[in-house]
PyMOL CGO cylinders between C-alpha atoms (Angstrom):
from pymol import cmd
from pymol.cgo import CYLINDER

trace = [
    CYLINDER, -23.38, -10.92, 17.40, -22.43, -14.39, 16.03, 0.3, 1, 1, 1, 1, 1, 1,
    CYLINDER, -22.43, -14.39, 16.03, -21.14, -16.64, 19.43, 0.3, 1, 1, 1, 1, 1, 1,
    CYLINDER, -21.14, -16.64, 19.43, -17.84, -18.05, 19.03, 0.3, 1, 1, 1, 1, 1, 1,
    CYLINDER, -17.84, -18.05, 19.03, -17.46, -21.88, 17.86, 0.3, 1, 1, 1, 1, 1, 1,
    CYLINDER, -17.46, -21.88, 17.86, -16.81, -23.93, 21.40, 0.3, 1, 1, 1, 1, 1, 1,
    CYLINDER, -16.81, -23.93, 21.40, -13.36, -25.89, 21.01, 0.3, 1, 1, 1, 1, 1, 1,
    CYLINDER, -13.36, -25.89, 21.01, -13.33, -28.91, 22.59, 0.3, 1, 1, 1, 1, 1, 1,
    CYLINDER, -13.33, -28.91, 22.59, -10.85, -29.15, 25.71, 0.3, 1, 1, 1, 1, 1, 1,
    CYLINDER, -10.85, -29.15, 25.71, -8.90, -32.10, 24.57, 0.3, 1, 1, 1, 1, 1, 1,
    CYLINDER, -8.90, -32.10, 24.57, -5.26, -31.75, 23.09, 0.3, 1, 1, 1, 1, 1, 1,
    CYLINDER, -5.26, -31.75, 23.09, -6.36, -32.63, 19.34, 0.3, 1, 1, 1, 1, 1, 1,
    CYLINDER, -6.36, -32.63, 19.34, -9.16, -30.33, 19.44, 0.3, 1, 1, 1, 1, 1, 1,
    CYLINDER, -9.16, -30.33, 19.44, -6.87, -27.49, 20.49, 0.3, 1, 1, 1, 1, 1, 1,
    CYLINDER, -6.87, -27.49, 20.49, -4.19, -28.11, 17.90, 0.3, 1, 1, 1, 1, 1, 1,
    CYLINDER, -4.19, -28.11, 17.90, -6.72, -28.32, 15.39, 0.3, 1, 1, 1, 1, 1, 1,
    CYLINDER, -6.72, -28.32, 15.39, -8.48, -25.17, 16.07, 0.3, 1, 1, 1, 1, 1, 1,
    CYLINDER, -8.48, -25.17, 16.07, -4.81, -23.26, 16.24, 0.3, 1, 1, 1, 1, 1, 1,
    CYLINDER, -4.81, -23.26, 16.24, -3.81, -24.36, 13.21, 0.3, 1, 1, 1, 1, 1, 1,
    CYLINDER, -3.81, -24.36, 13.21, -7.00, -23.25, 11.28, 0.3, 1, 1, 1, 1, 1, 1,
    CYLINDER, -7.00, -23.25, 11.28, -6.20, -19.58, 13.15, 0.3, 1, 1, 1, 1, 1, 1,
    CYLINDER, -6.20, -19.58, 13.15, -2.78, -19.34, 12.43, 0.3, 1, 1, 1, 1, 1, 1,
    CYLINDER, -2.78, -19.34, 12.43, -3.79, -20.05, 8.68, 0.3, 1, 1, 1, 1, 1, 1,
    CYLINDER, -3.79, -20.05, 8.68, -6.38, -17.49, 9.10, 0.3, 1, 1, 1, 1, 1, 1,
    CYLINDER, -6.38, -17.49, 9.10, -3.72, -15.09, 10.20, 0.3, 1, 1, 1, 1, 1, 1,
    CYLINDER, -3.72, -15.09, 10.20, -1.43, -15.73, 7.55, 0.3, 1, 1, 1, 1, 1, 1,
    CYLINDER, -1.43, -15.73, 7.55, -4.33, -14.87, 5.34, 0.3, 1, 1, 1, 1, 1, 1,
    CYLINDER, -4.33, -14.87, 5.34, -5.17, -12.06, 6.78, 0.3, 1, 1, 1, 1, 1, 1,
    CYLINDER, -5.17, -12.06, 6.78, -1.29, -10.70, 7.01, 0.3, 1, 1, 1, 1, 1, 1,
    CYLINDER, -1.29, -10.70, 7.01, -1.08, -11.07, 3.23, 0.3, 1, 1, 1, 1, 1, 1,
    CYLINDER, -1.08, -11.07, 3.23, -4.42, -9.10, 2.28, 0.3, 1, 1, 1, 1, 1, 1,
    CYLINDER, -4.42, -9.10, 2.28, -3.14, -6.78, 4.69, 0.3, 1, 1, 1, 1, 1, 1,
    CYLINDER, -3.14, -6.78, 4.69, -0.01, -6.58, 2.94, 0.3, 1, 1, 1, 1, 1, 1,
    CYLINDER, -0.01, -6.58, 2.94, -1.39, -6.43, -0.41, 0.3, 1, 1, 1, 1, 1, 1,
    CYLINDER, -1.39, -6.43, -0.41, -4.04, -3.77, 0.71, 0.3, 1, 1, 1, 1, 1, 1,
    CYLINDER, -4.04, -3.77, 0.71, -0.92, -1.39, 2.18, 0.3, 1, 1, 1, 1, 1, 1,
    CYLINDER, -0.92, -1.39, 2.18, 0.87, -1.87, -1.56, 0.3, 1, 1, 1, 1, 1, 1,
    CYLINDER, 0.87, -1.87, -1.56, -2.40, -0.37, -2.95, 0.3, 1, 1, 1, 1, 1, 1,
    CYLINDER, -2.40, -0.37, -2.95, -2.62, 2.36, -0.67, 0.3, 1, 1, 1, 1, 1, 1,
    CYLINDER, -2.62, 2.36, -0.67, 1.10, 3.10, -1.98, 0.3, 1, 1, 1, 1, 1, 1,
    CYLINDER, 1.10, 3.10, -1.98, 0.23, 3.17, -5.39, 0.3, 1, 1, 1, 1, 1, 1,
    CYLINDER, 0.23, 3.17, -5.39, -3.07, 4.78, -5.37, 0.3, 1, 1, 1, 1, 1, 1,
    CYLINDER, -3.07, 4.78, -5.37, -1.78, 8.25, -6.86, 0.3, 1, 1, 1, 1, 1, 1,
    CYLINDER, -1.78, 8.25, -6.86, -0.37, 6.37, -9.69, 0.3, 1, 1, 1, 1, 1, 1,
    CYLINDER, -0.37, 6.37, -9.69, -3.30, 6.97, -12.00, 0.3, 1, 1, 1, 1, 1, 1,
    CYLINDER, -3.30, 6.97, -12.00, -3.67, 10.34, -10.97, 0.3, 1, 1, 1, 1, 1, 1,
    CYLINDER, -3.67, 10.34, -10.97, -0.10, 11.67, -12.11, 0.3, 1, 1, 1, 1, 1, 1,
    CYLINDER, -0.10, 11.67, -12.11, 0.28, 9.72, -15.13, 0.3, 1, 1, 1, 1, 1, 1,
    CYLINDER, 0.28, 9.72, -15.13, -2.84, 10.99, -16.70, 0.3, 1, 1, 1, 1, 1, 1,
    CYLINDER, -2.84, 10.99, -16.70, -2.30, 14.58, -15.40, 0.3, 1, 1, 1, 1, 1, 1,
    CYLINDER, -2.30, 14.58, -15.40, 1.55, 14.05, -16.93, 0.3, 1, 1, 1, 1, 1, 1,
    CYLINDER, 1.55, 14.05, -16.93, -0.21, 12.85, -20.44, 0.3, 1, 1, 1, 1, 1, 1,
    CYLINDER, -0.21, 12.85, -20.44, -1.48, 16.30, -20.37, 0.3, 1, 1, 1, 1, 1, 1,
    CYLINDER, -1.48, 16.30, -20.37, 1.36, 18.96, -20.21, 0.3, 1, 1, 1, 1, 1, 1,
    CYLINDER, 1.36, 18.96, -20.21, 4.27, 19.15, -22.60, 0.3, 1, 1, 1, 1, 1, 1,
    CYLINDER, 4.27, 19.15, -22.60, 7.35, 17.87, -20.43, 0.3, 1, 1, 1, 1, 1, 1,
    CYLINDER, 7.35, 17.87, -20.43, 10.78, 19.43, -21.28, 0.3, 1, 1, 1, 1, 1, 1,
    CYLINDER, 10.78, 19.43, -21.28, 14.07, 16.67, -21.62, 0.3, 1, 1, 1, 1, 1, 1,
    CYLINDER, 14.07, 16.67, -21.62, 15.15, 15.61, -18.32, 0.3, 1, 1, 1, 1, 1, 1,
    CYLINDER, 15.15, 15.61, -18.32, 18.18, 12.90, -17.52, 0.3, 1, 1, 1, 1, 1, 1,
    CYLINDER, 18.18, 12.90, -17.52, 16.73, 9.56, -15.94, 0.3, 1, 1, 1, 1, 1, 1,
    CYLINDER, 16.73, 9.56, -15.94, 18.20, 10.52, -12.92, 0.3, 1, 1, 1, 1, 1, 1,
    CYLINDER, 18.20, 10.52, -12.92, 16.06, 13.61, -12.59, 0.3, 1, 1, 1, 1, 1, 1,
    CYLINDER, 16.06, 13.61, -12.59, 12.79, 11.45, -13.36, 0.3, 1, 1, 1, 1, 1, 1,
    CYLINDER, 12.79, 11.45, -13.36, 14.12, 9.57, -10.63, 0.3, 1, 1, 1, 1, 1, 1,
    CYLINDER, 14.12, 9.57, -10.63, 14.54, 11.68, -8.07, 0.3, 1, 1, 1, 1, 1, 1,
    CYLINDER, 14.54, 11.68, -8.07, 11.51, 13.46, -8.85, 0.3, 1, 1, 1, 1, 1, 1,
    CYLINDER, 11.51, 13.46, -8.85, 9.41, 10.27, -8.14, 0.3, 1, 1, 1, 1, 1, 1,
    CYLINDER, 9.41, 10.27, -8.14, 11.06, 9.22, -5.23, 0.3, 1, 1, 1, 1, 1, 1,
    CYLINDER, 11.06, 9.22, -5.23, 10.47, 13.01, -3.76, 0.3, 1, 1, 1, 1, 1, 1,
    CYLINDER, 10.47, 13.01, -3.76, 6.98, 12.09, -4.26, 0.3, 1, 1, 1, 1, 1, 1,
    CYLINDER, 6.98, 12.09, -4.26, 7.39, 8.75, -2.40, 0.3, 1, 1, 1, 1, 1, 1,
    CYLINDER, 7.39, 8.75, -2.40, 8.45, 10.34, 0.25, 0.3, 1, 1, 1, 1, 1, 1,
    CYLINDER, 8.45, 10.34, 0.25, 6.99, 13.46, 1.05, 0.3, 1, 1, 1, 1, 1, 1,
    CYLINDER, 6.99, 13.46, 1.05, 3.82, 12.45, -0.60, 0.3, 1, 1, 1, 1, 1, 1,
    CYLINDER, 3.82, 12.45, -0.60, 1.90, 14.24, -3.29, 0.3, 1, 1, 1, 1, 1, 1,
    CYLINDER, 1.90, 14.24, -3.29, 0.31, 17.42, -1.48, 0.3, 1, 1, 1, 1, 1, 1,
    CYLINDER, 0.31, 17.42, -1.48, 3.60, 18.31, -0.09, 0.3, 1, 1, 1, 1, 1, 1,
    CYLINDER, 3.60, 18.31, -0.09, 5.56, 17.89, -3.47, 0.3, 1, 1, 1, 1, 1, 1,
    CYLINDER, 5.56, 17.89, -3.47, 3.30, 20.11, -4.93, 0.3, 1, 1, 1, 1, 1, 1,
    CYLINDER, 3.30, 20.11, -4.93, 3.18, 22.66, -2.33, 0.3, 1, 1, 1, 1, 1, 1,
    CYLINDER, 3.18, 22.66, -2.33, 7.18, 22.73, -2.45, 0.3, 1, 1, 1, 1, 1, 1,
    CYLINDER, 7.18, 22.73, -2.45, 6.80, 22.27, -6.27, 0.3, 1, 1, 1, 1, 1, 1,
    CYLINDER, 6.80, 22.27, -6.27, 4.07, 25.27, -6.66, 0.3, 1, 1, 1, 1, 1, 1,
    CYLINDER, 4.07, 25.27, -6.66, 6.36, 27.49, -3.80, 0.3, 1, 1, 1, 1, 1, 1,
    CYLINDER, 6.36, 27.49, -3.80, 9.20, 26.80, -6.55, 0.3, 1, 1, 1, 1, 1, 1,
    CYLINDER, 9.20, 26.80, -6.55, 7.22, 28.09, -10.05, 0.3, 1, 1, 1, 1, 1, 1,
]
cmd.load_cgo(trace, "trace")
């Protein structure tokens, strides 16, 4: 294991190194951010190629909707279950 860089004790040495962390922080908060919008949107490619595949009767907007944010929240296994439990 890699030992850590020594800081120096005086003042400008200490500023120095926290402001090179906090800007490694803030880069690390926004791949962690960007990483959790991923994770959201992983089953996107999924459904839309399984829903390119079945014949879809008319629905309103509003159903489409509602039927997506279901999804959202309970999460794809569980819509289906409920969705399968329903057919």
């Amino acid at each position: 294991m890699a030992r850590p860089k020594k800081v120096g004790s005086d003042l400008m040495s200490i500023s120095a190194e926290r402001v090179r962390l906090e800007a490694e922080l803030a880069d690390l908060a926004a791949r962690e951010k960007e990483a959790i919008e991923a994770a959201r949107d992983a089953g996107r490619p999924a459904l839309l190629s399984a829903l390119e595949r079945v014949k879809i009767g008319e629905m309103t907007r509003q159903d489409a909707k509602a039927i997506a944010g279901a999804i959202a929240k309970l999460g794809g296994v569980q819509a289906a279950k409920l969705l399968a439990a329903k057919a």
